[in-house]
N, C-alpha and C positions, 0 to 999 in steps of 0.2 A: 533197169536204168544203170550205165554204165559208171562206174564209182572212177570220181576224176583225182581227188587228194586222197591219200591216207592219213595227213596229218595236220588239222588247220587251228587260226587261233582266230577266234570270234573278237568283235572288239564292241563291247554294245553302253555306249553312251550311257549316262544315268539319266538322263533324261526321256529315252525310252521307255526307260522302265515303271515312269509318270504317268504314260496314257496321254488323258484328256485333262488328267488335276494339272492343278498349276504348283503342286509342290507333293514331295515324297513319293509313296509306291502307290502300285494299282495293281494288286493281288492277282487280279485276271490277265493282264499281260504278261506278270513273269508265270503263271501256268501256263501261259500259251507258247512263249519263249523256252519253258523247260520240256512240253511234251514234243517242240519241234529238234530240238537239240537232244532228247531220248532216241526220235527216228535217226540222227546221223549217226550214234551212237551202235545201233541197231542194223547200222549196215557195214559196220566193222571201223570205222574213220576213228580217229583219235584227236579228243579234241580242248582245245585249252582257250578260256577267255580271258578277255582284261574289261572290264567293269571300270565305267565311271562315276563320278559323284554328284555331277553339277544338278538331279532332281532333288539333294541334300542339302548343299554346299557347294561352292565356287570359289577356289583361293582368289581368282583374279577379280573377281566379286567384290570379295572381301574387302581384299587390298585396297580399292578401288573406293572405298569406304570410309577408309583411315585404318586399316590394321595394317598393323605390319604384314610382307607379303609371305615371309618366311612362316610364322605362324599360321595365316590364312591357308596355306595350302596344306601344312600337316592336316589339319582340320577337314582338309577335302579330301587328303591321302583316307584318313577316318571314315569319312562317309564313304569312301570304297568300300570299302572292309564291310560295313551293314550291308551294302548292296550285293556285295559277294555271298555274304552270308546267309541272307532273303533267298538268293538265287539257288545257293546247297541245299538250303529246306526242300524249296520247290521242286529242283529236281529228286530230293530223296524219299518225299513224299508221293511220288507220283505211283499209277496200280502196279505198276515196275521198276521200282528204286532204281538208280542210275548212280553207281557210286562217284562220288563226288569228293574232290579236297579242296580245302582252300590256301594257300599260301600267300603270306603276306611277307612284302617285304622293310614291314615294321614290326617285330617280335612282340605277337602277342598269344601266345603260349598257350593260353586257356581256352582259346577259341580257334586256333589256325595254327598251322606248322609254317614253319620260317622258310622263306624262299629259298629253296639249293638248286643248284639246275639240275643235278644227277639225279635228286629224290623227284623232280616235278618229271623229268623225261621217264624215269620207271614208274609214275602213275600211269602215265599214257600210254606207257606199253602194256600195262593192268589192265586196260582201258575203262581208267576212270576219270571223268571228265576235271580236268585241273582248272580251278577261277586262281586268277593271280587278281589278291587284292594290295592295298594302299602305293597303287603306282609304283616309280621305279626306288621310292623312299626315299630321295631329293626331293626339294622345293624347287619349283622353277621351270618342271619340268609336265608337262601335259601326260594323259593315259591315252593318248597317240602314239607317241615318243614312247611310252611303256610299250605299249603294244609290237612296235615296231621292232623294243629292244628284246622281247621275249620271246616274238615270234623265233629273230637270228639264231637265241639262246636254245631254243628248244627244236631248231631246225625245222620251224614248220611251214610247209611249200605254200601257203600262202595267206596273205590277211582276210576278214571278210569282216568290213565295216559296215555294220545294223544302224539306219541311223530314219531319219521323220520325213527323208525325200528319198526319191529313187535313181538316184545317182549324182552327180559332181558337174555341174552348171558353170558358165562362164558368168554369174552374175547371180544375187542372193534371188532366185523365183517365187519368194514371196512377195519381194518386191519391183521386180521385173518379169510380167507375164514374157514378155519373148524373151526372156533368158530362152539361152541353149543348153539343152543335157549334149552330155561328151557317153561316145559308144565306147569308146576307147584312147586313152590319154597319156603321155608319156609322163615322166617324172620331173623332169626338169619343166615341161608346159606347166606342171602345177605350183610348181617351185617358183617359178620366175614372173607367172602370174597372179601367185598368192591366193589360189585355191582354198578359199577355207573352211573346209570338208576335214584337213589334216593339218596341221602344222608345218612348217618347212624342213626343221630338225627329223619329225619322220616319216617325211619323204625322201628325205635325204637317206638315212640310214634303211629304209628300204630299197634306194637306189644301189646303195653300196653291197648292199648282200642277194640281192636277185631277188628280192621277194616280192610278188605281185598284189595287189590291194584290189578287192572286187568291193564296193561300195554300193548299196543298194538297200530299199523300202522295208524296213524290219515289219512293217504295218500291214503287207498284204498276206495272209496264210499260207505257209509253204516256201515263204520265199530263201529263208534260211537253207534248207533241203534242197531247192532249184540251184541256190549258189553251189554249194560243196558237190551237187551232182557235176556241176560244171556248165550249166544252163547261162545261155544269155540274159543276163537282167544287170538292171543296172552299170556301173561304168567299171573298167575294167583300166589299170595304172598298170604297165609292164614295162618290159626292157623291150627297146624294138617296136615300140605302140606307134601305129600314127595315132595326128591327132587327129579324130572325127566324131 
């Protein structure tokens, strides 16, 4: 199988990494998440994720609650950071360790190295798999917009958003059987329609740098591997997309 990126940034919700609970981890998906991210790994790809919180924590949640918002999301920047840190075990644990680093970009020293771009780009040229945890370490800001901003950072040709459906629908499909999935969709269609699969801010900023977003089913076996081969699945966001 033809190797389509050399360097991609996974972006995998915290809520995938729940399963079927309705709160915290599920052991058996992030082994399943880390032995399929071993095989991209294994075919030479270089590859860096951005981890969310909301199976911990949810700043807007929170907020939404009576906390202050500004605190609420440190709190969720934090719940990255466990989730990141779950995720290095898994893959270092596995019958063929996969070196692994985590950087956060809230200095927490004892556990993680501080986010540099220089030091995260020469792990990936080590090829060791880089989790960038607690967001982009502003409040206010989603681990979309992280993702979006790390990928530019780290020059990686393209996102690939893991998330509980298999692509980016004109309409929530759990609540609309005839929603439509998009085969392919432009940036501004998502922007202007309020898609929300991603955020607008990084849509935007992946508009602005060329960088393409394949969004598709974390849930089926392989499908991580299908996407960075460069397989059809899921919805595909480009420069030059129709919409269909």
């Amino acid at each position: 199988m033809a190797i389509k990126y050399q360097r991609v940034l996974l972006k995998l919700s915290g809520e995938a990494l729940m399963g079927d609970r309705n709160f915290g981890i599920d052991p058996t998906i992030v082994q399943a998440i880390a032995q399929e991210v071993s095989q991209i790994v294994n075919n030479g790809i270089e590859v860096a994720i951005v981890v969310g919180g909301g199976n911990i924590f949810r700043g807007i949640s929170g907020a939404e609650k009576g906390m202050d918002r500004t605190t609420a999301d440190y709190i969720g920047m934090i719940a990255t950071v466990m989730n990141a840190l779950t995720l290095q075990d898994a893959l270092e644990r596995l019958d063929e360790p996969v070196p692994t680093r985590v950087l956060t970009a809230i200095a927490m020293q004892e556990v993680a190295e501080p986010y540099i771009r220089r030091r995260a780009i020469r792990h990936l040229e080590n090829k060791r798999v880089v989790i960038f945890g607690a967001g982009s370490g502003n409040p206010f800001f989603t681990t979309d917009t992280t993702a979006a901003l790390r990928a530019a950072e780290i020059d990686a040709e393209v996102i690939f958003k893991a998330t509980k459906v298999d692509g980016i629908y004109d309409s929530d499909p759990k609540k609309n059987p005839a929603a439509k999935r998009y085969e392919t969709l432009s940036y501004d269609h998502a922007i202007i329609h309020n898609l929300g699969v991603m955020d607008a801010t990084a849509f935007a900023l992946c508009r602005e740098n060329s960088i393409p977003i394949v969004v598709f089913d974390l849930g089926v076996p392989g499908n991580i591997l299908r996407a960075v081969m460069g397989e059809s699945i899921g919805t595909y966001v480009g420069v030059g997309c129709e919409v269909k």
